[in-house]
N, C-alpha and C positions, 0 to 999 in steps of 0.2 A: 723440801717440796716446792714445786715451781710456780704451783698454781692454786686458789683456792675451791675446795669442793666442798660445797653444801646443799643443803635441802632444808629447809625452813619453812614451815607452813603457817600462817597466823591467819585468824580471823577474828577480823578486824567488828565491833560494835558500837553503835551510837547515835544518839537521835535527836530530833529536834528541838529545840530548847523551847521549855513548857512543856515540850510533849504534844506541842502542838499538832494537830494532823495536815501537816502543807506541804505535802509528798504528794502532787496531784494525779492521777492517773494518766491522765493525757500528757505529762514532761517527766514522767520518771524514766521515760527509755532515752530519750536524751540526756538524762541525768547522770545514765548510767553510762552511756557511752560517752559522757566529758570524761568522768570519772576515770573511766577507762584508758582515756587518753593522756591522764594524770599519771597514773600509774606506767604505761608505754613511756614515757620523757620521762621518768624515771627509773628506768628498768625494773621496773619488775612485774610480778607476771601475774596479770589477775585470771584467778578462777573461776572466781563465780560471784556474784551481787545482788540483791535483792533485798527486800524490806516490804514493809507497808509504811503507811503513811505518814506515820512518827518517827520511824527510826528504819537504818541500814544495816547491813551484814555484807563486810567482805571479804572475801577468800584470799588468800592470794600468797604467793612463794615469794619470798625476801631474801632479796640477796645482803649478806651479810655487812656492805660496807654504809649501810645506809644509817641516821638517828631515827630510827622506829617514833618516836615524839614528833622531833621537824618535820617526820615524813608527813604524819595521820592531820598535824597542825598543818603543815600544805594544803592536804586532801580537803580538807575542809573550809579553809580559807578558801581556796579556788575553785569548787563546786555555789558556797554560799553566792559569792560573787558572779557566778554564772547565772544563778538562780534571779540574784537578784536586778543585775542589768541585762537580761533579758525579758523580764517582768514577766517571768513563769508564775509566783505569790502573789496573789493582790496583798497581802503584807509583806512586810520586811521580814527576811529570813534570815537564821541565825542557828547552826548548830549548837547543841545545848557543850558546856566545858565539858571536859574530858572523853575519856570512852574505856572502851576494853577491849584488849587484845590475847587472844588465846592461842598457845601451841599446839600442834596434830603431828602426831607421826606420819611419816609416808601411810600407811597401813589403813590409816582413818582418811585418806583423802577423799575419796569417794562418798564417802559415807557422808562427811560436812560439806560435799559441794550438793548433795542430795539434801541435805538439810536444808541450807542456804536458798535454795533455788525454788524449795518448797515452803516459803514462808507462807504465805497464806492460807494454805493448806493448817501447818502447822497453828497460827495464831486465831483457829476457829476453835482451836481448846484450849488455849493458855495467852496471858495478858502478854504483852513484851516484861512489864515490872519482874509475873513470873516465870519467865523465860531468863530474865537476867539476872536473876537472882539467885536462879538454878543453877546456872551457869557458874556464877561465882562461889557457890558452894562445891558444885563438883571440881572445880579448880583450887580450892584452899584458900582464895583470896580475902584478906580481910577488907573490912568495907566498913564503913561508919554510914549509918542509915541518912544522917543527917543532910549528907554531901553527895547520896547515892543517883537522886532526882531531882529537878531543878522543876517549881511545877508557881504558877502565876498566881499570886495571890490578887 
């Protein structure tokens, strides 16, 4: 075969470290289209984005040749850094370590770009904690609580 042919969907989760809420309403739509321009110089192809104030959800088709890790640790590095040398925070921002990424079939695309898009809707009945938690139960993943949340003592 000559060429590679795939389809890969991932939705991408993660937030900000403490949990802080510095996702301010008035720079999240530029936040989102840096973001999106991260992804574009990277090829790949974002679907959908969106969060509240703590934490992000992104959608998006991955093409196969990329490290899913160097990617999301990019993603991140280069948004905080927008954040923070454009003085969007009056604190210093800092995504919280790790994140979660989850697979979708073609068949569920819709479905999780409708999710995605409707988080606020959504987290007027459920925490992000329980939202992520769910999440990692219906995906099988094991988790160590210990390491799950990174929260300011």
């Amino acid at each position: 075969m000559a060429d590679k042919f795939t389809q890969i969907y991932i939705q991408l989760v993660f937030a900000v470290r403490y949990r802080d809420a510095l996702i301010r309403p008035e720079f999240k739509t530029d936040l989102y289209k840096y973001i999106g321009g991260i992804f574009r110089n990277q090829n790949q192809k974002l679907l959908a984005i969106n969060g509240m104030p703590d934490h992000l959800h992104i959608f998006f088709s991955m093409e196969p040749d990329i490290n899913l890790s160097h990617f999301i640790r990019d993603v991140k590095s280069d948004s905080s850094t927008f954040i923070n040398e454009k003085k969007l925070s009056k604190f210093k921002f800092h995504w919280q370590g790790g994140y979660g990424a989850f697979s979708y079939a073609h068949s569920q695309k819709e479905q999780v770009i409708r999710y995605v898009v409707n988080q606020e809707k959504h987290h007027k009945k459920k925490t992000f904690r329980e939202e992520y938690l769910e999440m990692l139960k219906r995906f099988e993943i094991k988790y160590n609580n210990k390491y799950l949340f990174e929260y300011f003592d």
